[in-house]
Structure formats: structure tokens, C-alpha cells
N, CA, C and O atoms as a Tripos MOL2 file, in Angstrom:
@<TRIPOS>MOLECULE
protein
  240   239    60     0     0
PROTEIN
NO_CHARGES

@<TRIPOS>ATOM
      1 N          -3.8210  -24.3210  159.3450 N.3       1 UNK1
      2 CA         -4.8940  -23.3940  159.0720 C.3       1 UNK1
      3 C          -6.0900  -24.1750  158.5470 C.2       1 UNK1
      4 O          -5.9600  -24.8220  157.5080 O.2       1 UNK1
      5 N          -7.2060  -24.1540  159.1780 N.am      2 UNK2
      6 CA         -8.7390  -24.6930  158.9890 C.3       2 UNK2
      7 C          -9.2980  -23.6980  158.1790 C.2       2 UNK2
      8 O          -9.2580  -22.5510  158.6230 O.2       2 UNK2
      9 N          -9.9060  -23.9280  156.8850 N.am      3 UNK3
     10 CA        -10.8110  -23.0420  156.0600 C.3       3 UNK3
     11 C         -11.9430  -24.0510  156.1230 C.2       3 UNK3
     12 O         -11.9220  -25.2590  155.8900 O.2       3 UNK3
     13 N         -13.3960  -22.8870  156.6680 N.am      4 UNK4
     14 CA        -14.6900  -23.7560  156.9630 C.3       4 UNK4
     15 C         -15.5450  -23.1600  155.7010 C.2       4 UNK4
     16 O         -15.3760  -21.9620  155.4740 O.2       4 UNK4
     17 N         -16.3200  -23.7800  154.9800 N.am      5 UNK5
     18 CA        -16.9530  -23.3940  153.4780 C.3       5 UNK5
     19 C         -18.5060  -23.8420  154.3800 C.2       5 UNK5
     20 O         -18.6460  -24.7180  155.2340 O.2       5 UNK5
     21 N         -19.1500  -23.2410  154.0280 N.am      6 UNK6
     22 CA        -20.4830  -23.3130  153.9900 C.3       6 UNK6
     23 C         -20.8950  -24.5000  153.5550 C.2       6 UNK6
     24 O         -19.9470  -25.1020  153.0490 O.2       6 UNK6
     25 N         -22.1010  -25.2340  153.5200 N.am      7 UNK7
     26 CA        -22.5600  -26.6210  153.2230 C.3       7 UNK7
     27 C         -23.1990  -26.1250  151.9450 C.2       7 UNK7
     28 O         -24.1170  -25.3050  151.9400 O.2       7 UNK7
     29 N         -22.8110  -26.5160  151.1580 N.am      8 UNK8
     30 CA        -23.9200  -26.3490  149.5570 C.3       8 UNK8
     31 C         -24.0590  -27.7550  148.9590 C.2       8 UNK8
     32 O         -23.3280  -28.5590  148.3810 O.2       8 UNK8
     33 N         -25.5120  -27.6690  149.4220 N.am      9 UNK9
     34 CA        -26.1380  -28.9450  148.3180 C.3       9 UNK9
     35 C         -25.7150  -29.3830  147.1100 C.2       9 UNK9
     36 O         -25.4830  -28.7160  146.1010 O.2       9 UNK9
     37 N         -25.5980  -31.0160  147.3500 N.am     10 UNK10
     38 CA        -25.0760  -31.7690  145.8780 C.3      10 UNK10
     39 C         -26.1690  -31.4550  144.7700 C.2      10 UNK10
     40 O         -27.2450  -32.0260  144.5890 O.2      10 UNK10
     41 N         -25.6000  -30.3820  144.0690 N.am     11 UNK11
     42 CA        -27.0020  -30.1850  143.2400 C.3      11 UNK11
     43 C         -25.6980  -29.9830  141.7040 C.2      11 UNK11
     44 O         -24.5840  -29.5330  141.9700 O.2      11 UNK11
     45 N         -25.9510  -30.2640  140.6310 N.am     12 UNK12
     46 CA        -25.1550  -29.7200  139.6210 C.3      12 UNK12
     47 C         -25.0890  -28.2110  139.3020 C.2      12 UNK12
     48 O         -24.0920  -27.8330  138.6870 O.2      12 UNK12
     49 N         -25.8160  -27.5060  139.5660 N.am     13 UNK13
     50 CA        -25.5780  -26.2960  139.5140 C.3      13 UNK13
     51 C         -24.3130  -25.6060  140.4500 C.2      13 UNK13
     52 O         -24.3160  -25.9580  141.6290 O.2      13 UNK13
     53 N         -23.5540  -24.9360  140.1510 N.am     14 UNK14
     54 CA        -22.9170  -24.1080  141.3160 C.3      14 UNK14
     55 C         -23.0720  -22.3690  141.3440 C.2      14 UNK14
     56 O         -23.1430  -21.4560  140.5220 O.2      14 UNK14
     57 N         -23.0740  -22.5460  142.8650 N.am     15 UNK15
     58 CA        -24.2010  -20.7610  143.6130 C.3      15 UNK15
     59 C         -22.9270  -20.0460  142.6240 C.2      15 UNK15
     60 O         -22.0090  -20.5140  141.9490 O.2      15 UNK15
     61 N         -23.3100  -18.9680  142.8720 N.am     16 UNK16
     62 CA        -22.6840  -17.4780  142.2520 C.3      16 UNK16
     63 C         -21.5620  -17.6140  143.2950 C.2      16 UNK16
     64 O         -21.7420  -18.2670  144.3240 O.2      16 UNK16
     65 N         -20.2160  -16.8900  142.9770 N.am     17 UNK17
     66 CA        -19.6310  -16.8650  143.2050 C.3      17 UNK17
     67 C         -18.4520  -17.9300  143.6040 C.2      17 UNK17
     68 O         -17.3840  -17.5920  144.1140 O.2      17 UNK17
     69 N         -18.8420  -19.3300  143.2710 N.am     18 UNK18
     70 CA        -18.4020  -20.3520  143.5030 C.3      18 UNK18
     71 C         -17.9240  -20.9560  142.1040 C.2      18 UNK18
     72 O         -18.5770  -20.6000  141.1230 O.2      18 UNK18
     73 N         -16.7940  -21.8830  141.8940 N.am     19 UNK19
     74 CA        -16.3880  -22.9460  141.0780 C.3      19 UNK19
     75 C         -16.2690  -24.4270  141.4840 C.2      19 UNK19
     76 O         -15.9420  -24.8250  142.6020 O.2      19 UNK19
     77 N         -16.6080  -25.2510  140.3290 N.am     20 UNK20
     78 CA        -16.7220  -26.4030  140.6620 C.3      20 UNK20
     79 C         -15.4800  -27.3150  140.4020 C.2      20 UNK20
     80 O         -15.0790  -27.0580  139.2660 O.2      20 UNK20
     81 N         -14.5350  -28.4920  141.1220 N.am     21 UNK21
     82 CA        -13.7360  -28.7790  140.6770 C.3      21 UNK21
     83 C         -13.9250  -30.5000  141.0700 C.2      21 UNK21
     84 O         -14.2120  -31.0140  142.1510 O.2      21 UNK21
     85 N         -13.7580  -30.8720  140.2870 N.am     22 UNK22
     86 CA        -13.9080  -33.1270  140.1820 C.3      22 UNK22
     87 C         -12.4000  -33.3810  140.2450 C.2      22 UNK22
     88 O         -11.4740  -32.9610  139.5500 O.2      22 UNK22
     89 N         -12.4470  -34.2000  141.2960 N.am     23 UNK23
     90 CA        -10.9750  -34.7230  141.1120 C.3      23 UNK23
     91 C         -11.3640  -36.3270  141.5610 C.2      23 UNK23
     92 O         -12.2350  -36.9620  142.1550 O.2      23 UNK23
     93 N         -10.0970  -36.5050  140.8500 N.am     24 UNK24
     94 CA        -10.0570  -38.3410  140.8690 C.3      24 UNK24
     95 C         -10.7640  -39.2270  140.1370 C.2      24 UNK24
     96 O         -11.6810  -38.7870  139.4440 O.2      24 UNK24
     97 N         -10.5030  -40.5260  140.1470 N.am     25 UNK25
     98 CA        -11.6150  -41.2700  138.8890 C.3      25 UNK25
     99 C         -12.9690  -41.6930  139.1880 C.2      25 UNK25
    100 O         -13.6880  -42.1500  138.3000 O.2      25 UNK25
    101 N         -13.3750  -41.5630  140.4380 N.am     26 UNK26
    102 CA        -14.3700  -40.6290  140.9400 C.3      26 UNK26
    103 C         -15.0300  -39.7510  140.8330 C.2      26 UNK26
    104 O         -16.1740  -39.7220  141.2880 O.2      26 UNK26
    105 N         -14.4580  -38.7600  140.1740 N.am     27 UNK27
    106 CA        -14.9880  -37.7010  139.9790 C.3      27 UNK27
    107 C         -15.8880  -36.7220  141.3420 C.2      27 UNK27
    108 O         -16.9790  -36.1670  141.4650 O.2      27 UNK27
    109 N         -14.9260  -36.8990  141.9900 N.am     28 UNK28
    110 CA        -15.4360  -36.2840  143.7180 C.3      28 UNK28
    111 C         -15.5980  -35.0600  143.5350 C.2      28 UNK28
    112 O         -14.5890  -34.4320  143.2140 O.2      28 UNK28
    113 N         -17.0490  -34.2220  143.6880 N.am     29 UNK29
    114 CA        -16.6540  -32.8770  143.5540 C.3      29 UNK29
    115 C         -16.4160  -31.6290  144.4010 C.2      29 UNK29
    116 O         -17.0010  -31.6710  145.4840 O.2      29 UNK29
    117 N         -15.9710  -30.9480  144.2580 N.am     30 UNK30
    118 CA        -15.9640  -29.9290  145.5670 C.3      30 UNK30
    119 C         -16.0300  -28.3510  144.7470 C.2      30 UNK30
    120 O         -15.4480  -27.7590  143.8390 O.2      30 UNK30
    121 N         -17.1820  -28.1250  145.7620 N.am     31 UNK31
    122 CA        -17.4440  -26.5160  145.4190 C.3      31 UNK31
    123 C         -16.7060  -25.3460  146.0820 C.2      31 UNK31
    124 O         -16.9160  -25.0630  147.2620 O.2      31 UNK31
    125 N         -15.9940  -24.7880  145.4500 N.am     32 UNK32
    126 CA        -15.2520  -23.8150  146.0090 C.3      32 UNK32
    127 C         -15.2020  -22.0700  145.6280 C.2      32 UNK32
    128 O         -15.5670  -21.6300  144.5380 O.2      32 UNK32
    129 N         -14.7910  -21.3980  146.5120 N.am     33 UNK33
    130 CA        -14.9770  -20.1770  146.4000 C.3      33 UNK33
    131 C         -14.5010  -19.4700  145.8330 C.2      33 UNK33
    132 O         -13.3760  -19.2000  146.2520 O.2      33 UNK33
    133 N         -14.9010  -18.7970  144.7190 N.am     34 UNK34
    134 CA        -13.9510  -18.3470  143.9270 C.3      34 UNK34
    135 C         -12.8430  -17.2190  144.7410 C.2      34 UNK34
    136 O         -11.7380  -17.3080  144.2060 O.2      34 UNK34
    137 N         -12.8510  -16.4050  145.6470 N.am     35 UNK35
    138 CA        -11.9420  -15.4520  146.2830 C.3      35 UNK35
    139 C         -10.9190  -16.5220  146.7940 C.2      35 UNK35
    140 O         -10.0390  -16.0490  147.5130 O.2      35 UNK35
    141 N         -10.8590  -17.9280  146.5550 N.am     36 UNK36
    142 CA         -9.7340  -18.6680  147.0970 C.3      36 UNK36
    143 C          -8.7700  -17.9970  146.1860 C.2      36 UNK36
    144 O          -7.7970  -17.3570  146.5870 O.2      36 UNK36
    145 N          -9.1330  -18.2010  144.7670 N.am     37 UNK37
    146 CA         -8.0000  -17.7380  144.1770 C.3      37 UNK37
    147 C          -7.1100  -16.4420  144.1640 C.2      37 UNK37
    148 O          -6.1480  -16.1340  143.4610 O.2      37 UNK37
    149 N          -7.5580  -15.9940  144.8660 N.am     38 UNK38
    150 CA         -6.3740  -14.9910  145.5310 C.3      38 UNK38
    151 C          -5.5380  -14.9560  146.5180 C.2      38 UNK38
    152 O          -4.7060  -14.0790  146.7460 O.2      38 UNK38
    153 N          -5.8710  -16.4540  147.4540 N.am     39 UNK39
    154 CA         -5.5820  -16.3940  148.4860 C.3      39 UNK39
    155 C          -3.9480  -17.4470  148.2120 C.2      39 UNK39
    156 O          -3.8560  -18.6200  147.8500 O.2      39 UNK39
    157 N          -3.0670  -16.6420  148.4920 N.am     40 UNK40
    158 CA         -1.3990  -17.5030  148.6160 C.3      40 UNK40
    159 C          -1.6890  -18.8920  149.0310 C.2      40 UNK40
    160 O          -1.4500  -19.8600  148.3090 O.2      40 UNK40
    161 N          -2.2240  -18.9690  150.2470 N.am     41 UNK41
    162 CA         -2.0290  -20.6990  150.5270 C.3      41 UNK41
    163 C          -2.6620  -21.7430  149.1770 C.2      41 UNK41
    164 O          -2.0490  -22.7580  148.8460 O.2      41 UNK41
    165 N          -3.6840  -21.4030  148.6380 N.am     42 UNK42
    166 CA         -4.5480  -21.8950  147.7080 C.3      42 UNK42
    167 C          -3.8140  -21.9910  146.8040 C.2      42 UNK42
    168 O          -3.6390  -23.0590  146.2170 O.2      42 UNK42
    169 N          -3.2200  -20.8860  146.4920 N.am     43 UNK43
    170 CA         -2.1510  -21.0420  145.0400 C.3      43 UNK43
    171 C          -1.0790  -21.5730  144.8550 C.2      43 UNK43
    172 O          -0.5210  -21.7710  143.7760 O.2      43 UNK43
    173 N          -0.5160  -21.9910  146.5260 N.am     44 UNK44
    174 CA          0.6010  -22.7120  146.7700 C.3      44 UNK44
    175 C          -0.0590  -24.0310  146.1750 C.2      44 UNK44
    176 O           0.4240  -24.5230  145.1550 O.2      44 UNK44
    177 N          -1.0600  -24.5560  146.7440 N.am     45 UNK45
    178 CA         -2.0190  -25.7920  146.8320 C.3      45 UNK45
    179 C          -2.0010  -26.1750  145.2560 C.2      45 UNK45
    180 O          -1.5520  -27.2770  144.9410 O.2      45 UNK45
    181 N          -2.4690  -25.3080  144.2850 N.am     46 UNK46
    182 CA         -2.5600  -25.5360  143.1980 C.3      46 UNK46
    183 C          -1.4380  -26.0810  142.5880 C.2      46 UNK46
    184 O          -1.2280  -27.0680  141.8820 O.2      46 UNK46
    185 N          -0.6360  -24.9860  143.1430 N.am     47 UNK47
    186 CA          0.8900  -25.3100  142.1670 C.3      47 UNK47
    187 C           1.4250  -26.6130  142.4420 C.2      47 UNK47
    188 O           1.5720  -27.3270  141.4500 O.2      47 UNK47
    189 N           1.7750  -27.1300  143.6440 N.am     48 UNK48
    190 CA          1.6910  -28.6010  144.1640 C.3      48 UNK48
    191 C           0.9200  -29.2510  143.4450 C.2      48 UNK48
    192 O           1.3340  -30.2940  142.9390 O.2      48 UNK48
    193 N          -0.3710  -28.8170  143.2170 N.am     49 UNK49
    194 CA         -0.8950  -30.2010  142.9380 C.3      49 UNK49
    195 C          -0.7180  -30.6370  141.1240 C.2      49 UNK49
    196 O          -0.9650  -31.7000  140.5530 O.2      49 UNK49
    197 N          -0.1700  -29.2610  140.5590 N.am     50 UNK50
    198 CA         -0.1010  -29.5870  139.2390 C.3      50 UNK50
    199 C           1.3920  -29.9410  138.9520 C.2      50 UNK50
    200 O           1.5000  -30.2040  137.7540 O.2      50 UNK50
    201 N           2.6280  -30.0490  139.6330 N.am     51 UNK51
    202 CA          3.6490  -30.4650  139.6610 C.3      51 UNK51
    203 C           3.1860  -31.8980  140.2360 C.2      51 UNK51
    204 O           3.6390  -32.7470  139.4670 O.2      51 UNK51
    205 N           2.7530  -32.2620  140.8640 N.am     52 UNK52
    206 CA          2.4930  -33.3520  141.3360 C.3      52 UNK52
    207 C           1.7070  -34.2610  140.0880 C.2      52 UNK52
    208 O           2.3410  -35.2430  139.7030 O.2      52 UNK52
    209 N           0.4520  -34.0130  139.4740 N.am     53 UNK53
    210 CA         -0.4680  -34.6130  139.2130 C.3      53 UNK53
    211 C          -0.6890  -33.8270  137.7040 C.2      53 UNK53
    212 O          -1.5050  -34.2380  136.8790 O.2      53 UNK53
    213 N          -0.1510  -33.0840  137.5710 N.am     54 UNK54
    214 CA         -0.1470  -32.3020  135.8110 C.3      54 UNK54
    215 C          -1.9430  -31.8200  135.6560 C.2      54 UNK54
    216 O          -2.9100  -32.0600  136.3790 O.2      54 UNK54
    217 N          -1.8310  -31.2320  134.6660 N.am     55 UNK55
    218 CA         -3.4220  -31.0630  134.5650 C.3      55 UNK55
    219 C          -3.9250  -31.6030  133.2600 C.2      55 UNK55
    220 O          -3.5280  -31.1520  132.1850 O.2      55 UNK55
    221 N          -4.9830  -32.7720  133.3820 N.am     56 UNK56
    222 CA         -5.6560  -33.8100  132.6940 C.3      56 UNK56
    223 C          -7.0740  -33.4130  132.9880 C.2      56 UNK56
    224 O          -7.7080  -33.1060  133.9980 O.2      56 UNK56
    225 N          -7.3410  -33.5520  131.5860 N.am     57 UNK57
    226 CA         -9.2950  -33.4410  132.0360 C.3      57 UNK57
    227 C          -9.5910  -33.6140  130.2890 C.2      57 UNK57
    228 O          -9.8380  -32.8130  129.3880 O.2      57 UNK57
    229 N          -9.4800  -34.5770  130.3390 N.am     58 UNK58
    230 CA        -10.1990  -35.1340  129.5430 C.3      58 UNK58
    231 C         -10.8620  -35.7730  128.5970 C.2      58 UNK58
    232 O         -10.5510  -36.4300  127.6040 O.2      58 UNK58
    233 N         -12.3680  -35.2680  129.3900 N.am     59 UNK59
    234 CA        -13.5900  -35.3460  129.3090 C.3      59 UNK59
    235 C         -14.1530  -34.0060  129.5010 C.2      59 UNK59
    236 O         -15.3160  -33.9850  129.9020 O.2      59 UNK59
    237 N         -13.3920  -32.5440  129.2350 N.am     60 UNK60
    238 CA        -13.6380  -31.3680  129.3100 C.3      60 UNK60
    239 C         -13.1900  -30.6760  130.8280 C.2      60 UNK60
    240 O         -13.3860  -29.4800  131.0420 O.2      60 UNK60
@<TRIPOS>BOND
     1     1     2 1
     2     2     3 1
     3     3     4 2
     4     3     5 am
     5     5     6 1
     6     6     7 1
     7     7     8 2
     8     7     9 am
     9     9    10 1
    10    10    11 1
    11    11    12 2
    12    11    13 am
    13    13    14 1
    14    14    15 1
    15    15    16 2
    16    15    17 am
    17    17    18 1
    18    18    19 1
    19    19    20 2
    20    19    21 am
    21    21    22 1
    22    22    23 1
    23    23    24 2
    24    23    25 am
    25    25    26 1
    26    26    27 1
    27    27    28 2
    28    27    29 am
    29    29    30 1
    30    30    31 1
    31    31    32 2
    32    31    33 am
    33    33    34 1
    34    34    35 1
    35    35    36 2
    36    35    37 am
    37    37    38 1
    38    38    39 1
    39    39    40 2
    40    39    41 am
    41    41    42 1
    42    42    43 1
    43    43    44 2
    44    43    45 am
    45    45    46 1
    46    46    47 1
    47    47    48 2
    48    47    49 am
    49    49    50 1
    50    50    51 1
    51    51    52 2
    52    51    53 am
    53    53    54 1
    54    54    55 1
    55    55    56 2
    56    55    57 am
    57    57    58 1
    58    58    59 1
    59    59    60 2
    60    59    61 am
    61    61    62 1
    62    62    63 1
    63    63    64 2
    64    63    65 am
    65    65    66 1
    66    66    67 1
    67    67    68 2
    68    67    69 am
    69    69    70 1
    70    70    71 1
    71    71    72 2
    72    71    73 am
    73    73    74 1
    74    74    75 1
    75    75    76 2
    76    75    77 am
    77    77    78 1
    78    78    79 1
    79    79    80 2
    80    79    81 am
    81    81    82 1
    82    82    83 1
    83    83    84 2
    84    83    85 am
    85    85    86 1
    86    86    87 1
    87    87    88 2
    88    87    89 am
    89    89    90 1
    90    90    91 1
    91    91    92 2
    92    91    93 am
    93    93    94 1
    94    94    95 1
    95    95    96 2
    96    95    97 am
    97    97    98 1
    98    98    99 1
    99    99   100 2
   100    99   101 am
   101   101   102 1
   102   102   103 1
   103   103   104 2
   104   103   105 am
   105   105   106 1
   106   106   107 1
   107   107   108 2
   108   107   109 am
   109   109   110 1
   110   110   111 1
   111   111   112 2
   112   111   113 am
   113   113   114 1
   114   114   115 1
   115   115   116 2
   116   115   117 am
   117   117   118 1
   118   118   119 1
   119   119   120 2
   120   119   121 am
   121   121   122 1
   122   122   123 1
   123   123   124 2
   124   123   125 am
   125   125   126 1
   126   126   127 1
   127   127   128 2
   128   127   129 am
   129   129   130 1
   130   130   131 1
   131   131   132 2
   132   131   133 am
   133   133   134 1
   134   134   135 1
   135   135   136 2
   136   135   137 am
   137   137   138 1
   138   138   139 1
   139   139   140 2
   140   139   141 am
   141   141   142 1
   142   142   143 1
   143   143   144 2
   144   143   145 am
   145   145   146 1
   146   146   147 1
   147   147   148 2
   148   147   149 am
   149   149   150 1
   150   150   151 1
   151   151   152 2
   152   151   153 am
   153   153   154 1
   154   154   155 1
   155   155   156 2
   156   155   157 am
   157   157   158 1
   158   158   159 1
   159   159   160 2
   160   159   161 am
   161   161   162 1
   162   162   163 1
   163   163   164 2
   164   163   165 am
   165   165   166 1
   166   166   167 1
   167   167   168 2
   168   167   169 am
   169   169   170 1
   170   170   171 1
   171   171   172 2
   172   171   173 am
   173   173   174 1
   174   174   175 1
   175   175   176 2
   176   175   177 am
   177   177   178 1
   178   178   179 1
   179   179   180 2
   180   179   181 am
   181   181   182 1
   182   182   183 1
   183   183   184 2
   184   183   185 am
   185   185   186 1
   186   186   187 1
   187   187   188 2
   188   187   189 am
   189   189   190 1
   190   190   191 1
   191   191   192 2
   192   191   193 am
   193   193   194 1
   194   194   195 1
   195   195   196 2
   196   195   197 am
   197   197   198 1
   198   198   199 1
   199   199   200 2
   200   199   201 am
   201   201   202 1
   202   202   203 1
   203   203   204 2
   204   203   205 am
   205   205   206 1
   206   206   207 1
   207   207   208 2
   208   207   209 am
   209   209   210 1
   210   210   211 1
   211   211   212 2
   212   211   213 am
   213   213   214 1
   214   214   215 1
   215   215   216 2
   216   215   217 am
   217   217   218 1
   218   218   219 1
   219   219   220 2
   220   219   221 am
   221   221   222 1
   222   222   223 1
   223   223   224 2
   224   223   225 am
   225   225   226 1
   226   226   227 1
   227   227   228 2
   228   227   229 am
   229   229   230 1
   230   230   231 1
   231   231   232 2
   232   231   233 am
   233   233   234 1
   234   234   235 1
   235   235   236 2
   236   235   237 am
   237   237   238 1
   238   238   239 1
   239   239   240 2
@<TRIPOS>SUBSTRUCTURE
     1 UNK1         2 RESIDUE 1 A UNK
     2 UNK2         6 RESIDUE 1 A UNK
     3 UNK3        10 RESIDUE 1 A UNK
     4 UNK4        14 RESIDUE 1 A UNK
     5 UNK5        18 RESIDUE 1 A UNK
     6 UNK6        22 RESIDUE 1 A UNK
     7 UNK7        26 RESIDUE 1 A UNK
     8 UNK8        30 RESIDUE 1 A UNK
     9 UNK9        34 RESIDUE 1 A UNK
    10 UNK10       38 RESIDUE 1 A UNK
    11 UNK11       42 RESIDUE 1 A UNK
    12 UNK12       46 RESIDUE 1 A UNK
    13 UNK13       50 RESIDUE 1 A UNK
    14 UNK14       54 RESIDUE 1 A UNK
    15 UNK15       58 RESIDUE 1 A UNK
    16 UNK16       62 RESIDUE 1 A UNK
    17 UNK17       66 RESIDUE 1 A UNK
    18 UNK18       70 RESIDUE 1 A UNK
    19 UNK19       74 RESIDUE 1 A UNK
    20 UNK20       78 RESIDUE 1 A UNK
    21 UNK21       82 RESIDUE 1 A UNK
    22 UNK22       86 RESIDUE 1 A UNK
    23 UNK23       90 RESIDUE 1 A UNK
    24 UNK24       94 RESIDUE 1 A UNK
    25 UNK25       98 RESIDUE 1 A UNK
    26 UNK26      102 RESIDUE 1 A UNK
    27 UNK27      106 RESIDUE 1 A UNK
    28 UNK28      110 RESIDUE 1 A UNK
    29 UNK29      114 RESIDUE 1 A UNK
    30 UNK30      118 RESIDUE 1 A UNK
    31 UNK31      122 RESIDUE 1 A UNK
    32 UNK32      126 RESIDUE 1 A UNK
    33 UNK33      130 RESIDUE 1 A UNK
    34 UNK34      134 RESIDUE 1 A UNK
    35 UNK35      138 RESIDUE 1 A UNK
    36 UNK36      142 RESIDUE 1 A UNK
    37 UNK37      146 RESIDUE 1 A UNK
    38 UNK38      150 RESIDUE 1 A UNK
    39 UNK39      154 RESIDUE 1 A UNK
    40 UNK40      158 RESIDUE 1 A UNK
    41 UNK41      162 RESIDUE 1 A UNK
    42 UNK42      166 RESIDUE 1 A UNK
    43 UNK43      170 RESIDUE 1 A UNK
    44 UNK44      174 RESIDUE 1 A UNK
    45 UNK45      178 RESIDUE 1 A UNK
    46 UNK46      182 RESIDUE 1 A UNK
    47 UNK47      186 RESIDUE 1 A UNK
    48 UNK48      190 RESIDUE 1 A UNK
    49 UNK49      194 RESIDUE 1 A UNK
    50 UNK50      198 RESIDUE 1 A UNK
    51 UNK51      202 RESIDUE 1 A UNK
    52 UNK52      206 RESIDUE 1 A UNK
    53 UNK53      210 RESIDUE 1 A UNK
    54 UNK54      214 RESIDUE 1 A UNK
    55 UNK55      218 RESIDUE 1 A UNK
    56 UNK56      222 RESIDUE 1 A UNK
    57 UNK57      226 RESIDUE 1 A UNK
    58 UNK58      230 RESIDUE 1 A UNK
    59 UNK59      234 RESIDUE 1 A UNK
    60 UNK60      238 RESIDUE 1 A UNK
């Protein structure tokens, strides 16, 4: 399954309806939609990734 997101400018602000999430020591960011979080595959995604990788942040 392909999910296509709209192009939103590297700007620090994030549009309405969107959340911002940095991953890696990088700090790579990706803007995402907030109605993901309702969506099962997404929450599968999450849960993986925090069994995998725990949740660390920080720097806030």
C-alpha cells in the first residue's frame, strides 16, 4: 500500500492539521497527517517502531 502526502515546504512551521516527527541523529523530518493516527496500518507502524527502537527524545 502507497500513501502519497502532499509536498509541504521545509519550513519549521507545520500546516494545520499536520504533526511533525524527527527521526534519527539527523534529525530527518517528516510532516505528517494527523488522520494517520487513526489509520490501523500507521498504528501497526508505530507499535513496531517503538518495540523496535523504544521512545527517546531527548532534547524534547
Amino acid at each position: 500500500m502507497a500513501i502519497h502526502l502532499p509536498r509541504i515546504i521545509s519550513s519549521k512551521k507545520v500546516p494545520k492539521g499536520y504533526f511533525a516527527v524527527y527521526v534519527g541523529e539527523n534529525h530527518k523530518r517528516f510532516v505528517i497527517p494527523v488522520s494517520f493516527l487513526n489509520q490501523p496500518s500507521f498504528q501497526d507502524l508505530l507499535g513496531m517502531s517503538q518495540e523496535e527502537f523504544g521512545y527517546s527524545h531527548p532534547t524534547g
